[in-house]
C-alpha positions as CSV (number, residue, x, y, z in Angstrom):
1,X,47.6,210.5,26.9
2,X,47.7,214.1,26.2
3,X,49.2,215.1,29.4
4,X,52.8,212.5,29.6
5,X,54.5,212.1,32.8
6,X,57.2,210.2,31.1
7,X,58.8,211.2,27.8
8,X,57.6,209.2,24.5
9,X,60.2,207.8,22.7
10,X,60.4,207.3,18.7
11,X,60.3,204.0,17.4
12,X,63.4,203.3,16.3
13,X,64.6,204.2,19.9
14,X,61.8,201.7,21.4
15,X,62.7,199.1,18.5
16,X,67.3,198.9,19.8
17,X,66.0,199.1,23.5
18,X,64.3,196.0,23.3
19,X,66.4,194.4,21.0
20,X,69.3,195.1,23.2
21,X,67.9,194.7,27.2
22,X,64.5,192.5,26.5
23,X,64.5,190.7,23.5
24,X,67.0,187.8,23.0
25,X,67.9,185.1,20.1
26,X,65.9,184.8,16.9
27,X,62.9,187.3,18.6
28,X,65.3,190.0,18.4
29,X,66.9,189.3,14.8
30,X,63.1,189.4,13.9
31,X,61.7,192.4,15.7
32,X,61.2,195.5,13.3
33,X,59.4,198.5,13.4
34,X,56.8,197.5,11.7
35,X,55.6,195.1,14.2
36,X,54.5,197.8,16.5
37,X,53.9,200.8,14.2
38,X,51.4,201.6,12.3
39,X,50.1,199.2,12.4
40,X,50.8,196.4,15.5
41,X,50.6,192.9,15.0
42,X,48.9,191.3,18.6
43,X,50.8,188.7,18.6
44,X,54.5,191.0,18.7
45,X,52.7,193.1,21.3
46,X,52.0,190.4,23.7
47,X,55.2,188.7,23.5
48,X,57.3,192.2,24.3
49,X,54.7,192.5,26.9
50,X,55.1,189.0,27.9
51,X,59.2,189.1,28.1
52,X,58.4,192.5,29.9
53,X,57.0,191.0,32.9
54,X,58.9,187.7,32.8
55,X,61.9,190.1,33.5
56,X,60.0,192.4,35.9
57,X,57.9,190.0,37.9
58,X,60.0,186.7,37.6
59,X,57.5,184.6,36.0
60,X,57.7,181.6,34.2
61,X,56.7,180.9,30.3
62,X,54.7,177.8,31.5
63,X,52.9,180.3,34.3
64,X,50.6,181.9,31.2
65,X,49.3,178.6,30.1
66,X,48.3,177.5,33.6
67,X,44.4,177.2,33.9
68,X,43.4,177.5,37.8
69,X,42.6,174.2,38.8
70,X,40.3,175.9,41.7
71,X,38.0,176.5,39.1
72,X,35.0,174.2,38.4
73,X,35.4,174.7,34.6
74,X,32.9,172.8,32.3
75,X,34.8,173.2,29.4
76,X,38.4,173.4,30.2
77,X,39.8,173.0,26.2
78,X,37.8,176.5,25.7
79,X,40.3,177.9,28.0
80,X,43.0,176.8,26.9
81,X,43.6,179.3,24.0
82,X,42.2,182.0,26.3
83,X,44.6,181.2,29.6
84,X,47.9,183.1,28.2
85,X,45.7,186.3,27.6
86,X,44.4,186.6,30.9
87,X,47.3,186.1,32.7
88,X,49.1,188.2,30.6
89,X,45.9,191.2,30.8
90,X,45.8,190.2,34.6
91,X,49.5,190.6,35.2
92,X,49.6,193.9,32.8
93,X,47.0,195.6,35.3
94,X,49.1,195.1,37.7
95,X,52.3,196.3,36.2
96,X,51.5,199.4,34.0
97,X,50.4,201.6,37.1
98,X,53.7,201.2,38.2
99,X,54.8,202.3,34.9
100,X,52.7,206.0,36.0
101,X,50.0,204.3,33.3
102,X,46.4,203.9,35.1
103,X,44.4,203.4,32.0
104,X,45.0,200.4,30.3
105,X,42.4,198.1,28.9
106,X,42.5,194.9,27.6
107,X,41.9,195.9,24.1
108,X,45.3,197.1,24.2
109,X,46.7,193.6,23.8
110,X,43.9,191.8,21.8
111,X,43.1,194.6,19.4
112,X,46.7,196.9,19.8
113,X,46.5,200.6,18.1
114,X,49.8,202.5,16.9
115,X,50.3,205.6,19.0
116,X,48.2,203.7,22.2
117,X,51.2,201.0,21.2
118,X,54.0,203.5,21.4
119,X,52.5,205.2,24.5
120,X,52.4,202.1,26.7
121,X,56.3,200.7,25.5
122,X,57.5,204.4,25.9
123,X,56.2,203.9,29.8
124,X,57.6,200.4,30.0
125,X,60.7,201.7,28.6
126,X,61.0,204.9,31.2
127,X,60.1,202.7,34.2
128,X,62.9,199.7,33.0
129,X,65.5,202.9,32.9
130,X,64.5,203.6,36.4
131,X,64.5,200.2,37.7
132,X,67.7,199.7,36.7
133,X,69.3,203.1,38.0
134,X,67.5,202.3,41.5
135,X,69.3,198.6,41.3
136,X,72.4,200.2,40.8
137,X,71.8,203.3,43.7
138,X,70.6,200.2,46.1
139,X,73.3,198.0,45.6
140,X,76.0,200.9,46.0
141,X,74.4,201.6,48.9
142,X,74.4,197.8,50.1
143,X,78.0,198.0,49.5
144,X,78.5,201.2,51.1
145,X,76.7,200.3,54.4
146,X,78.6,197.1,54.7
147,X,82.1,199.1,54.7
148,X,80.8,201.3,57.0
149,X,80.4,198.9,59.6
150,X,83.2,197.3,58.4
151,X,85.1,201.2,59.3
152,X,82.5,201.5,62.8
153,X,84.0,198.1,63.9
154,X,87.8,198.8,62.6
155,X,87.7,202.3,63.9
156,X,86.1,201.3,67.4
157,X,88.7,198.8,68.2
158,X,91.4,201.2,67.1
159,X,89.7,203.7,69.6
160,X,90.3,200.3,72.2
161,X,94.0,200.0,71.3
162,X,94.0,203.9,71.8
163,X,92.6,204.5,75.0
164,X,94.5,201.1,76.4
165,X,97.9,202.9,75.4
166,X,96.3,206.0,76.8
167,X,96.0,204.5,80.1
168,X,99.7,203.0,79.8
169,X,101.1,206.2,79.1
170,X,99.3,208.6,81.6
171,X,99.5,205.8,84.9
172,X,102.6,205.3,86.3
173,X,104.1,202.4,87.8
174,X,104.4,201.8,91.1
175,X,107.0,200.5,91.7
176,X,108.5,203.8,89.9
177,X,106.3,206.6,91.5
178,X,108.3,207.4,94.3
179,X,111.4,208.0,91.8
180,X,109.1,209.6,89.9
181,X,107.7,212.3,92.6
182,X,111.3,212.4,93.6
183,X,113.3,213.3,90.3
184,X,110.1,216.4,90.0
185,X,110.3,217.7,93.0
186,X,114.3,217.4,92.2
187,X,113.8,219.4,89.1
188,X,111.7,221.8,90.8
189,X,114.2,222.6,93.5
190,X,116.8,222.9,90.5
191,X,114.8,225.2,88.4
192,X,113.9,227.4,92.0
193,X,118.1,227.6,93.2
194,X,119.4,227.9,89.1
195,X,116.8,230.7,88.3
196,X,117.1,232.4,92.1
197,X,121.3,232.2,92.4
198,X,122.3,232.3,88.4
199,X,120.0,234.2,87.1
200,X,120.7,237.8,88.1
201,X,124.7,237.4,88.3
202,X,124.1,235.8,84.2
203,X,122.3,239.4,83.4
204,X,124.9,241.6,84.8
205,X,127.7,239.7,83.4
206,X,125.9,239.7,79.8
207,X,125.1,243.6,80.2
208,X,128.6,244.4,81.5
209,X,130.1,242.2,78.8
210,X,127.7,244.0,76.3
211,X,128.8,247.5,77.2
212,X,132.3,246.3,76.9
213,X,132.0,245.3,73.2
214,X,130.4,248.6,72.5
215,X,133.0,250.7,74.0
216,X,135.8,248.5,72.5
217,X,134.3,249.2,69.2
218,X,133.8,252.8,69.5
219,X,137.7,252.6,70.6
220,X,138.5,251.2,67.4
221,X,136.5,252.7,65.1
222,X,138.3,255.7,66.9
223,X,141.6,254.6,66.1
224,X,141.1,253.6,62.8
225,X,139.9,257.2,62.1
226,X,142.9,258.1,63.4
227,X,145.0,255.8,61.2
228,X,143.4,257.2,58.5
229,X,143.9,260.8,59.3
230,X,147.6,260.2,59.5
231,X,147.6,258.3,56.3
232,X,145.9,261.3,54.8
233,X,148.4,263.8,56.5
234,X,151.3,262.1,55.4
235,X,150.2,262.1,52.0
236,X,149.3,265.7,51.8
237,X,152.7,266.1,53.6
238,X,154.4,264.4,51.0
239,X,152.3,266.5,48.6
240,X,153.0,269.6,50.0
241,X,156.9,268.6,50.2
242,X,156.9,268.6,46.2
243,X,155.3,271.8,46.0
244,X,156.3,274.3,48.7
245,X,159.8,275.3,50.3
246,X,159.6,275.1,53.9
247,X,161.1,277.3,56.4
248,X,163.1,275.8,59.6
249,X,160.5,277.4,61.7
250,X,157.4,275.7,59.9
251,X,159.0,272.7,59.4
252,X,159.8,272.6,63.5
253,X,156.5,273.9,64.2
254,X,154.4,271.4,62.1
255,X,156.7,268.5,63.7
256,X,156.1,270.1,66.9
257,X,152.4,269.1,66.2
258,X,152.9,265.7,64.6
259,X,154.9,264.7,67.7
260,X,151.7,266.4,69.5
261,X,149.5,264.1,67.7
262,X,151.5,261.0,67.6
263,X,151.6,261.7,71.9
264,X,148.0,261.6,71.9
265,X,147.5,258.5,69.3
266,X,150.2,256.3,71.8
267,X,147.8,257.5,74.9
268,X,144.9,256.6,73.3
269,X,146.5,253.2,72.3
270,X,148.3,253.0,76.2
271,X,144.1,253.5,77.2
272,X,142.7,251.4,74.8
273,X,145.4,248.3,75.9
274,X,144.8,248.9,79.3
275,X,141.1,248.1,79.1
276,X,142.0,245.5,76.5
277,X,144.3,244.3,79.6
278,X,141.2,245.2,81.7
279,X,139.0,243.4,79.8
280,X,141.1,240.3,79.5
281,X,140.9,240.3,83.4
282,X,137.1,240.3,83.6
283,X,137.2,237.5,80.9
284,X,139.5,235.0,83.1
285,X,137.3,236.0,85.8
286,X,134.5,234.7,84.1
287,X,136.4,231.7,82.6
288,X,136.8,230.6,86.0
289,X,132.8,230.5,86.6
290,X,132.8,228.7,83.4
291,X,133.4,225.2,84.5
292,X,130.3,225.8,87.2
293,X,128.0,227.2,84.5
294,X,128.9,224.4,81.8
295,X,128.0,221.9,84.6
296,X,124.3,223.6,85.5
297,X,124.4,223.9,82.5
298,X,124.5,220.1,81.9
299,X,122.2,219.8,84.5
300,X,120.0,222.3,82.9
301,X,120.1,220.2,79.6
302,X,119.2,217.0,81.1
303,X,116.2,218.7,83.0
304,X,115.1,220.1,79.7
305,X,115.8,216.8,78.0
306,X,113.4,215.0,80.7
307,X,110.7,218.2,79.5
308,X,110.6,217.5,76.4
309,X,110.4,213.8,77.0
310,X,107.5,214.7,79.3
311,X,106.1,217.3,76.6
312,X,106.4,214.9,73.8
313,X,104.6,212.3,75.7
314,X,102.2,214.9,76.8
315,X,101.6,215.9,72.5
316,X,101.3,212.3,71.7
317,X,98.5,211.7,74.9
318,X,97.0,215.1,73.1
319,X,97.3,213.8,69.8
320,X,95.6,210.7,70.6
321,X,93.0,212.5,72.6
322,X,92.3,214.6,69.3
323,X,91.9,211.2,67.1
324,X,89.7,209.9,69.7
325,X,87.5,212.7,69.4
326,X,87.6,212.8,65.7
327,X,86.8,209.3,65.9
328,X,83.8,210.0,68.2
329,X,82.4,212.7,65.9
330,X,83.1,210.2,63.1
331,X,81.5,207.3,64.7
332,X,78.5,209.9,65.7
333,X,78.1,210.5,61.9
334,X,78.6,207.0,60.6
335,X,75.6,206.5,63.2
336,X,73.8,209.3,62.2
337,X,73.8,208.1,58.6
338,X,72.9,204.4,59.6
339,X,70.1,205.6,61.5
340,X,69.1,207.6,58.4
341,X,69.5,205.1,56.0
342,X,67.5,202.6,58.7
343,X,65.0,205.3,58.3
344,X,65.4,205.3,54.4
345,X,64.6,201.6,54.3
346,X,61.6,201.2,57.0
347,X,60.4,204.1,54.6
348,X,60.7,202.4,51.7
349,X,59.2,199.4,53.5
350,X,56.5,200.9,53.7
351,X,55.9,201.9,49.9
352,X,56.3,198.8,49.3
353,X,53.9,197.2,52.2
354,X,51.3,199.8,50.3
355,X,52.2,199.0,47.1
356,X,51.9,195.3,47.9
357,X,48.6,196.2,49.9
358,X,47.3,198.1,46.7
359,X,48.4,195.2,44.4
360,X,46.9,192.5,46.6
361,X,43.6,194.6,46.8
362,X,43.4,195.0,42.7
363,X,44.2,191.3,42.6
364,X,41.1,190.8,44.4
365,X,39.1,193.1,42.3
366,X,41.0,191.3,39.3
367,X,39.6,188.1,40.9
368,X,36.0,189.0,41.6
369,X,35.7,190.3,38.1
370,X,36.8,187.5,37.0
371,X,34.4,185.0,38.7
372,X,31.6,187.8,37.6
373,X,32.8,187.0,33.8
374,X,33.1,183.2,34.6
375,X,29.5,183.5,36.2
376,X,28.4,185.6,32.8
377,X,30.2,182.5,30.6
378,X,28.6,179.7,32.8
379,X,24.9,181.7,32.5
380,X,25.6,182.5,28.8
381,X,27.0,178.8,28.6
382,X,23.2,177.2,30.0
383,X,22.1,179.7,27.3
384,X,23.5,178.0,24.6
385,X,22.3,174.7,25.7
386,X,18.9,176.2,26.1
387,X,19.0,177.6,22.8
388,X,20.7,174.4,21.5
389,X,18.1,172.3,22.8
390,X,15.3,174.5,21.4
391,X,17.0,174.2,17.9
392,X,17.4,170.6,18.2
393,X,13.5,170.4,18.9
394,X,12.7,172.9,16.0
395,X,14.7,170.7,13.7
396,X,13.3,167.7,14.9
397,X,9.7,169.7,14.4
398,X,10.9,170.9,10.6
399,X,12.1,167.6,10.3
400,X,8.7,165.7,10.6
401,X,7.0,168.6,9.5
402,X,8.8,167.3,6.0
403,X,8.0,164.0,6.5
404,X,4.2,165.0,6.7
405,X,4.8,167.0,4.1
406,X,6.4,164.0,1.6
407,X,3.8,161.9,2.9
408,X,1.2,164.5,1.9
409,X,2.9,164.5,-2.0
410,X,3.0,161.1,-2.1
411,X,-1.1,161.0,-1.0
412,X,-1.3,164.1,-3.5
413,X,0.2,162.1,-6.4
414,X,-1.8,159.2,-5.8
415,X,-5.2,161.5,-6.2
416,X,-3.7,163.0,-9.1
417,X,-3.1,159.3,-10.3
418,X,-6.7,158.0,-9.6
419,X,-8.2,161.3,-10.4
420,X,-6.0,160.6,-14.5
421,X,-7.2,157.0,-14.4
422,X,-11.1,158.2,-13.4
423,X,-10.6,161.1,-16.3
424,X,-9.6,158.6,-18.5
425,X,-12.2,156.6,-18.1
426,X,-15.0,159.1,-17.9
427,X,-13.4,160.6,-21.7
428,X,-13.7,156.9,-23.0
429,X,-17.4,156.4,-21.9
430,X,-19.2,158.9,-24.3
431,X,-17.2,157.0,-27.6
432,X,-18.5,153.2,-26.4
433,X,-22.1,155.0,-26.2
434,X,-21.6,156.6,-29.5
C-alpha cells in the first residue's frame, strides 16, 4: 500500500463518483461518508463492491445467492447466508488485479478497515476511469475503421471511373484515326512551310519597320527642337526690337540668316516628307501581304486552337494521373493503417486470451481451495457429530449417574430413618428398665 500505482482519492471524491456512475435510487440518496470511513460498515462495502462488478462483469443479483448444485452439500440452509460472500470474495479476486491490486483478502469484505477501504475504492475508481476512456478510444476507432472502408471502397471505384475515362480519352476511335493522323501530319507540314517561308521575311519586315520608327522620331524630335529654336528667336527678336536700333545692314544681314535657316528647316521638312512618302510606300507594300498573313494567320489560330485542345486534354489525362496516384499512396496508407490496427487488435487479442488464461487458471485455484475448505467443513462437520455423539453419551452417563445418585439419597434417608426409629428405641429401653 505504501508504494501506489494509481492515485488515492479523498472521500468525498470516492463518496459523488459512486453516487453519480455506480450507485442508483434510494442506495445513492443513502450513501455517506461515513459508511466507508472510519469506520466501514460490511454490509455498505459489499454492496458498492457488489454493484461494482454487476457493472464490470455483467452479473446478475440472483447470481450471488446461487449455491452450486454440483456440490454434494449436507447442509445446504448453512450455505445459504454464506453463498453471496463467496461469490462476491470469489469474483473480487478476480477483478481487483485488474484494478493493479494483487493483495486482497477476504477480510477486506467481512471485516473492512478505513484506509484498506479507501485504498481498494480508490483502485476501483482509477480502473472504472480507464475503462471508460478505453470504451470511448475503441468505439471511435470502430467508427473510424468503418469510414475508412467506407473511403477505400468510395475512393477505389472513383479510381474505376477514372482510369475508364482515362482510357476514353487517350484511345482514339477508329473510325476517326485516319483523320486523326491526317489533320497532324497536316499541322506538321503547316508549322514546317509557315515557320520555313514566313518566318524570316516577318523578322526583316519587323526590324526594318523598327528602324523606321526610330529614325522618324529622331526626325521629329529634330524638328520640334527646331520649332522651338525659332520660337525662341522670334521672341528674343521681338525683344531685341524694343531695345536696340538696328542698322539696314544688320537688319539685312540677320534676315539674310533667317531666310538661311528657314531654307534649311523646309529641306529638312522636304526630307523628312519624302521618307514619310517613303515610308507610306513600304506600309502599302506590306498592307498588300496583309490579307495572306491574316489568313496563316487564321490558319495559325485554328492549329493553336486544336493545341491547346490537345494540351488541355493532355493536363486533364495528367491531372487524373496525379489523383490516381494520390489515391494510390492514399489507399497504401489507409492499408497501412488497417494492417496496423489488424495488428493492434490480434495484439490485444492476445492480452486478453492471457488475461482470460490467467483468470481461468485462478478460477481453478479459487475452485480447488474451495473444495479443500469444503473438505475442512465436511471433516470438521463429522467432528461435530463425533463430538455431539460423545456429549450425548456423557449426558446420558451424568444423567444416570444422578439417578444412582437420587436413588442412593433416597436409600440414605431411609437408613437415616431406621437408624432415628432404632435410636429411639434404644433411648426408651433404659427408662422401662428403670
Amino acid at each position: 500500500m505504501d508504494k501506489h500505482t494509481f492515485p488515492q482519492f479523498p472521500v468525498a471524491d470516492l463518496v459523488n463518483f459512486f453516487r453519480q456512475k455506480v450507485l442508483t435510487g434510494a442506495e445513492a440518496k443513502n450513501f455517506t461518508k461515513t459508511d466507508i470511513f472510519p469506520n466501514p460498515k460490511p454490509e455498505w462495502v459489499q454492496k458498492l463492491f457488489m454493484r461494482v462488478l454487476q457493472k464490470v462483469f455483467n452479473v446478475g443479483v440472483d447470481q450471488f445467492y446461487m449455491v452450486p448444485v454440483v456440490l454434494d452439500i449436507q447442509y445446504p440452509h448453512l450455505m445459504e447466508g454464506f453463498a453471496p460472500v463467496a461469490h462476491l470474495v470469489k469474483l473480487m479476486s478476480r477483478f481487483l488485479p485488474m484494478c493493479l491490486i494483487y493483495d486482497f483478502h477476504p477480510s477486506d469484505v467481512l471485516n473492512p478497515k478505513g484506509k484498506r477501504t479507501l485504498y481498494l475504492l480508490s483502485g476501483i475508481v482509477n480502473f472504472l476511469h480507464f475503462r471508460d476512456t478505453r470504451k470511448m478510444v475503441y468505439t471511435a476507432f470502430c467508427l473510424n475503421y468503418k469510414s475508412t472502408l467506407d473511403s477505400i471502397n468510395q475512393q477505389q471505384r472513383t479510381i474505376q471511373e477514372l482510369e475508364a475515362k482515362i482510357e476514353k480519352l487517350t484511345t482514339v476511335p477508329p473510325e476517326q484515326q485516319a483523320e486523326f493522323k491526317a489533320l497532324s501530319s497536316d499541322i506538321h507540314d503547316l508549322q514546317q512551310c509557315i515557320s520555313q517561308e514566313y518566318r524570316a521575311k516577318d523578322l526583316v519586315l519587323e526590324e526594318k519597320i523598327a528602324h523606321q520608327k526610330t529614325d522618324l522620331a529622331e526626325k521629329m524630335k529634330k524638328l520640334n527642337q527646331h520649332k522651338l529654336t525659332i520660337a525662341t528667336m522670334k521672341e528674343e527678336q521681338e525683344h531685341m526690337k524694343s531695345q536696340i536700333v538696328e542698322s539696314p545692314e544688320q537688319r539685312k544681314n540677320k534676315t539674310e540668316r533667317m531666310k538661311e535657316n528657314v531654307h534649311r528647316l523646309k529641306q529638312a521638312r522636304q526630307e523628312t516628307s519624302e521618307k514619310c512618302d517613303y515610308y507610306r510606300e513600304r506600309v502599302t507594300v506590306a498592307s498588300l501581304w496583309e490579307s495572306d498573313v491574316q489568313c496563316y494567320n487564321k490558319k495559325l489560330h485554328n492549329i493553336e486552337a486544336n493545341l491547346e485542345v490537345y494540351r488541355k486534354t493532355l493536363e486533364e489525362t495528367r491531372q487524373k494521373e496525379e489523383q490516381m496516384v494520390n489515391k494510390n499512396l492514399e489507399l497504401k496508407s489507409m492499408a497501412n493503417e488497417e494492417t496496423q490496427l489488424k495488428r493492434t487488435i490480434l495484439i490485444k487479442k492476445e492480452k486478453l486470451a492471457k488475461m482470460d488464461i490467467k483468470n481461468q487458471k485462478k478460477q481453478e485455484d479459487f475452485e480447488q481451495r474451495k473444495s479443500e475448505i469444503l473438505e475442512i467443513c465436511s471433516h470438521i462437520q463429522e467432528k461435530r457429530q463425533a463430538v455431539h455423539g460423545r456429549v450425548s453419551h456423557v449426558l446420558q452417563e451424568i444423567k444416570q449417574t444422578n439417578n444412582k445418585k437420587e436413588e442412593l439419597l433416597d436409600m440414605a434417608e431411609e437408613e437415616k430413618k431406621k437408624c432415628q426409629v432404632r435410636s429411639r428405641g434404644i433411648n426408651s429401653f433404659p427408662r422401662t428398665a428403670d
